[in-house]
C-alpha positions as CSV (number, residue, x, y, z in Angstrom):
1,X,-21.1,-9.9,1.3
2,X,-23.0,-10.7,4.6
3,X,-23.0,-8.6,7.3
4,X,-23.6,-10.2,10.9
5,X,-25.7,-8.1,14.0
6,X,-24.2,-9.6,17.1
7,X,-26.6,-9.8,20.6
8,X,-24.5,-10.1,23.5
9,X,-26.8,-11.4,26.3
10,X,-24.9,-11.9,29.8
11,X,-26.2,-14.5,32.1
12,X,-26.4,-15.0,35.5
13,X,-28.7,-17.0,37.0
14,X,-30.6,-17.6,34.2
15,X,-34.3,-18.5,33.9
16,X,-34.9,-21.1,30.8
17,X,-37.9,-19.3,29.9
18,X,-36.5,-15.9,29.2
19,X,-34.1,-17.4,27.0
20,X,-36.4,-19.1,25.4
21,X,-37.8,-16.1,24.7
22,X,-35.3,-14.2,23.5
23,X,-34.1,-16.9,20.7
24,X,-37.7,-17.1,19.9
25,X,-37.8,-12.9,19.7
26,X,-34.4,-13.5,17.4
27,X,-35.5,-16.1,15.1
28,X,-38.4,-13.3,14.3
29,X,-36.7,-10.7,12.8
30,X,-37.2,-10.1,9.3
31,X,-33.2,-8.5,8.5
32,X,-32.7,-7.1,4.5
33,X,-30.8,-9.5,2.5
34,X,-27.3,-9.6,3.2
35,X,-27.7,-9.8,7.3
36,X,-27.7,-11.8,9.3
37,X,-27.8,-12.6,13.4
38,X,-25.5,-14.5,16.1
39,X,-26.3,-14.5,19.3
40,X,-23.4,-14.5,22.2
41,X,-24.7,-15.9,25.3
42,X,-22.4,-15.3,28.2
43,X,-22.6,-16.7,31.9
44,X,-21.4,-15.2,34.7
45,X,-20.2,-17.7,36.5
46,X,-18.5,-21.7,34.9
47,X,-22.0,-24.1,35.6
48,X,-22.2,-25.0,32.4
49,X,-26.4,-24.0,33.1
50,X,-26.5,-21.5,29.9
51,X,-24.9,-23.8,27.3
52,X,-27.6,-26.6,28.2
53,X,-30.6,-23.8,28.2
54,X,-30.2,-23.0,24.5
55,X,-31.5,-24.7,21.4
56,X,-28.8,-26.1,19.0
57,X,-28.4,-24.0,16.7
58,X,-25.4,-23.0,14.9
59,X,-26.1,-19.0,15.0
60,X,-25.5,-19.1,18.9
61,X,-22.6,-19.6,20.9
62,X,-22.5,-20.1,24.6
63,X,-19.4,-18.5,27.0
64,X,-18.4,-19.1,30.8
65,X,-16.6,-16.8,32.7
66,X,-15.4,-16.1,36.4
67,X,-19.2,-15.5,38.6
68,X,-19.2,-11.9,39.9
69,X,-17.8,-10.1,37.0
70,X,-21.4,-8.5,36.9
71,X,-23.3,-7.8,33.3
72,X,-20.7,-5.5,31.8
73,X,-17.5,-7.9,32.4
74,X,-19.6,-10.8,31.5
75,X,-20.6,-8.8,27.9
76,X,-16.8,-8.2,27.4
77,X,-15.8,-11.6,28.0
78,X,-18.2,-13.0,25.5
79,X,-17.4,-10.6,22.7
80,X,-13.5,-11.2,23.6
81,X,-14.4,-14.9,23.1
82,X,-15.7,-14.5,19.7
83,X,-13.0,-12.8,18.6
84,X,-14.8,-9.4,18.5
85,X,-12.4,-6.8,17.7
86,X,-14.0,-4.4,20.3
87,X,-13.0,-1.4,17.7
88,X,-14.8,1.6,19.2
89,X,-13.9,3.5,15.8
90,X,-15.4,1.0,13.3
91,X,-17.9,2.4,10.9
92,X,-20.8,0.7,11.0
93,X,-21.8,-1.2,7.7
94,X,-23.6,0.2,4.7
95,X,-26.8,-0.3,5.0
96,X,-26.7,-0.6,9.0
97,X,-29.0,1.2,11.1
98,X,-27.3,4.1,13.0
99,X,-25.7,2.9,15.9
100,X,-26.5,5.4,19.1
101,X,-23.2,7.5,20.1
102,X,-22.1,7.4,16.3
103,X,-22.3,10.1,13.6
């Protein structure tokens, strides 16, 4: 079985070189076997300016959404997107690190 860690990175505005960054910070982390990453990239806004800024990779996956719905409506919309079940009770995986807020 793999397990996925999803980064939700809203976007508005958004400087190539920090996001350049960040998939270069991704593509660095040495997960246990059995994980893996995806990163959501949502903008705030419908410019289409994300979606060009990121690399082709098939790990990623870009979002648009209405401008103004600030960082945490942009983070919803881009897990909503993905079909993210936004469970608040889930358990987290074996193996998982402990997620803050949970016991």
């Amino acid at each position: 079985m793999t397990y996925t860690i999803s980064v939700v990175t809203p976007a508005y505005r958004p400087v190539p070189q920090y996001l350049t960054e960040a998939y270069q910070s991704l593509c660095r982390q040495d997960l246990p076997a059995g994980w893996e990453w995806q990163w959501l990239v949502q903008e705030d806004g419908q410019t289409g300016e994300v979606a060009a800024m990121l690399p082709d990779d098939p790990r990623i996956s870009a979002g648009r959404g209405r401008p103004g719905g600030g960082s945490a409506a942009t983070r919803g919309a881009g897990l909503q997107d993905d079909g993210w079940p936004c469970d608040t009770q889930a358990a987290p995986a074996p193996g998982s690190p402990r997620l803050a807020g949970r016991s």
